[in-house]
C-alpha positions in Angstrom: -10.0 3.6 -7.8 -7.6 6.3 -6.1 -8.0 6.8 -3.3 -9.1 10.7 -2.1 -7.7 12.3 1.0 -8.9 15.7 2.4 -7.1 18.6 2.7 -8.5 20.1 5.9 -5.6 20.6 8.6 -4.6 17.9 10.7 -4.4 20.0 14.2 -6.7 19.6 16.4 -8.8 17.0 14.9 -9.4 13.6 17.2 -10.3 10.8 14.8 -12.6 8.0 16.5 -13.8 5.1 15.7 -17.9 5.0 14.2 -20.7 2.8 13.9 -22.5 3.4 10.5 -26.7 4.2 11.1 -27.6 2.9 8.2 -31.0 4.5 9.0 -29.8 7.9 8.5 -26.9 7.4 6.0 -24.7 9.2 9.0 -22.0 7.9 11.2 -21.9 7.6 14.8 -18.7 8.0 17.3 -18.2 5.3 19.7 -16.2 7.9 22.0 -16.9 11.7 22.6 -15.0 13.9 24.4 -16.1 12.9 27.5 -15.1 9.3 27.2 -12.2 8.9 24.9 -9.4 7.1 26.3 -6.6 9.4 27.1 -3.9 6.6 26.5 -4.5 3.7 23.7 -3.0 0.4 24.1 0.9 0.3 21.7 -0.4 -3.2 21.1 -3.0 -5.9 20.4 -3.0 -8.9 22.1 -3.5 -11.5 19.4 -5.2 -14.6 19.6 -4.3 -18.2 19.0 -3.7 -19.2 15.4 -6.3 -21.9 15.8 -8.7 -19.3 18.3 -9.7 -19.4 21.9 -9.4 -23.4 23.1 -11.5 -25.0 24.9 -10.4 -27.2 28.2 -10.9 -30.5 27.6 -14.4 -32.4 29.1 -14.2 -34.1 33.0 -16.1 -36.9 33.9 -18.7 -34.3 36.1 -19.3 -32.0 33.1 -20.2 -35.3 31.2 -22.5 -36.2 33.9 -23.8 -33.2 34.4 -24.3 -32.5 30.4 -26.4 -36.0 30.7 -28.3 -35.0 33.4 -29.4 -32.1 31.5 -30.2 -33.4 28.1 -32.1 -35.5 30.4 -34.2 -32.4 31.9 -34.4 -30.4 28.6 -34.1 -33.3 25.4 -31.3 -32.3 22.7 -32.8 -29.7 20.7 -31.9 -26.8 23.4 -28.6 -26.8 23.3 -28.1 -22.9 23.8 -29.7 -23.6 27.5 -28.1 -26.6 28.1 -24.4 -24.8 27.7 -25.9 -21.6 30.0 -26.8 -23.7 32.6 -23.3 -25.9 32.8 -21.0 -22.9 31.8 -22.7 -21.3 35.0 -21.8 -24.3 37.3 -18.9 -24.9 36.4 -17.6 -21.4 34.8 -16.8 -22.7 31.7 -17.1 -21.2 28.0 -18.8 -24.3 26.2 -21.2 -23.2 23.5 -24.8 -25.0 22.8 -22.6 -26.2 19.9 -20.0 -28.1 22.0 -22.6 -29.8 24.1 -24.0 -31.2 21.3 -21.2 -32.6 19.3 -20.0 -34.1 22.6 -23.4 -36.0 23.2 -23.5 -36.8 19.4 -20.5 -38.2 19.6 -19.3 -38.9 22.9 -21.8 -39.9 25.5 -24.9 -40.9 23.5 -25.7 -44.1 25.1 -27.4 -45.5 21.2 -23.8 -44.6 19.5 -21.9 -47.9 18.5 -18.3 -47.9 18.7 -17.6 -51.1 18.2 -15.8 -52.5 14.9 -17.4 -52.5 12.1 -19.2 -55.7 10.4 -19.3 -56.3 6.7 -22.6 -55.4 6.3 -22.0 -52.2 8.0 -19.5 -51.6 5.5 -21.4 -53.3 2.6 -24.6 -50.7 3.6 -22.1 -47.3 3.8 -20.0 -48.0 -0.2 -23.9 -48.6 -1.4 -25.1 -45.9 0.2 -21.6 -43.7 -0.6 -22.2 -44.9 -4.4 -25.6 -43.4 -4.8 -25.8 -40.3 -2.6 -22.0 -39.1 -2.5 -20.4 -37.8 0.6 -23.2 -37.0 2.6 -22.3 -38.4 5.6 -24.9 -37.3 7.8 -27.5 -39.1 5.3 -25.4 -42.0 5.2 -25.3 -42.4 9.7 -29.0 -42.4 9.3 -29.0 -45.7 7.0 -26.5 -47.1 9.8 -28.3 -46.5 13.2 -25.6 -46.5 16.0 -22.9 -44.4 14.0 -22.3 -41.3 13.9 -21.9 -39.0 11.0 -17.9 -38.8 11.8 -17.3 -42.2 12.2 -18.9 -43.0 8.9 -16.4 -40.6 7.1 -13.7 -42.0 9.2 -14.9 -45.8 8.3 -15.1 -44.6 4.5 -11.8 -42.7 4.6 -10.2 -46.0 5.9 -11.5 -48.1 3.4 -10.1 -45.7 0.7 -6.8 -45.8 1.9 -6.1 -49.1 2.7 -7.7 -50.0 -0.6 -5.9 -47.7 -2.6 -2.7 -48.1 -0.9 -2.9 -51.8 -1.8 -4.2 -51.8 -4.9 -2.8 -48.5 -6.0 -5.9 -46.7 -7.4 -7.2 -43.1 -6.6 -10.5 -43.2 -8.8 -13.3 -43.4 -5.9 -16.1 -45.4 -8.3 -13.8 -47.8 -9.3 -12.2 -48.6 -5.6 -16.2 -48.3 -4.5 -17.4 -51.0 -7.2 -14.2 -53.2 -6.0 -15.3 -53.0 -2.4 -19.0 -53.7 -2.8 -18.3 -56.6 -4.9 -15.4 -58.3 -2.9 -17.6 -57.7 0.3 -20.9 -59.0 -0.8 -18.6 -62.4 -2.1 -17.1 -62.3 1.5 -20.7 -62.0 2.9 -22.3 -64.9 0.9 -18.8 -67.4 1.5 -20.0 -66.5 5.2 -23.4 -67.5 5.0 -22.7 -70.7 3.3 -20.7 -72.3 6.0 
């Protein structure tokens, strides 16, 4: 498509920025002569490959994020980050406060190793469902939905670093079966 340029003159025109009203099919100028800026900025600041970074959690926002969940239960997590970000003028979204009670300070999260069954319980699950790791933390009360993915990527790897094979059903089938023999060995003795 080419593109079509005017051919009105160029003097005395001030070309602003608009907001389309879709209502009316017209435009509307964010400045007017009144308010336009009489000197724009050269430059825009630009932000952070990876954005805006949050600081890292203290041991009083933790406490004070518990106390909270405590008061309002974990499904209103947009009010639980208003009221912390205005004691302690932070930027935390509901978002944040939830992943770090998910998978931080949750007192029913376990974090200890894994057991065979545990592991037994995530390749059966893994080899009917897929990758759906937040069914799969259901099945195995105490994780979390990232620490099954970690568990699962860990198996993987050390499986098929050893063994030297990248096809997922096959290194899946190999695990259940050489962990349901270690199981049974364990309950014979």
């Amino acid at each position: 498509m080419d593109m079509v340029y005017s051919n009105f003159p160029q003097t005395g025109i001030i070309w602003v920025p608009c907001i389309p009203n879709y209502a009316t099919g017209t435009f509307i100028p964010v400045y007017n002569l009144a308010n336009i800026p009489q000197e724009m900025p050269n430059t825009v600041t630009a932000l952070p490959r990876g954005g805006i970074k949050t600081k890292p959690w203290n041991h009083e926002e933790d406490v004070v994020l518990k106390d909270l969940i405590a008061e309002y239960g974990v499904k209103k997590w947009a009010k639980i980050a208003k009221v912390l970000n205005e004691k302690f003028n932070s930027h935390r979204k509901g978002k944040n406060c939830r992943e770090r009670w998910n998978n931080h300070l949750n007192p029913e999260i376990n974090k200890g190793e894994w057991s065979y069954e545990e592991d037994l319980i995530l390749l059966k699950e893994f080899k009917n469902i897929g990758k759906k790791w937040s069914s799969i933390s259901k099945v195995l009360s105490g994780r979390t939905e990232n620490a099954v993915k970690n568990r699962w990527n860990t198996l993987m790897k050390s499986i098929q670093q050893t063994a030297g094979c990248s096809n997922y059903e096959i290194v899946t089938e190999y695990l259940i079966s050489h962990i349901e023999e270690m199981i049974n060995s364990k309950s014979q003795e």
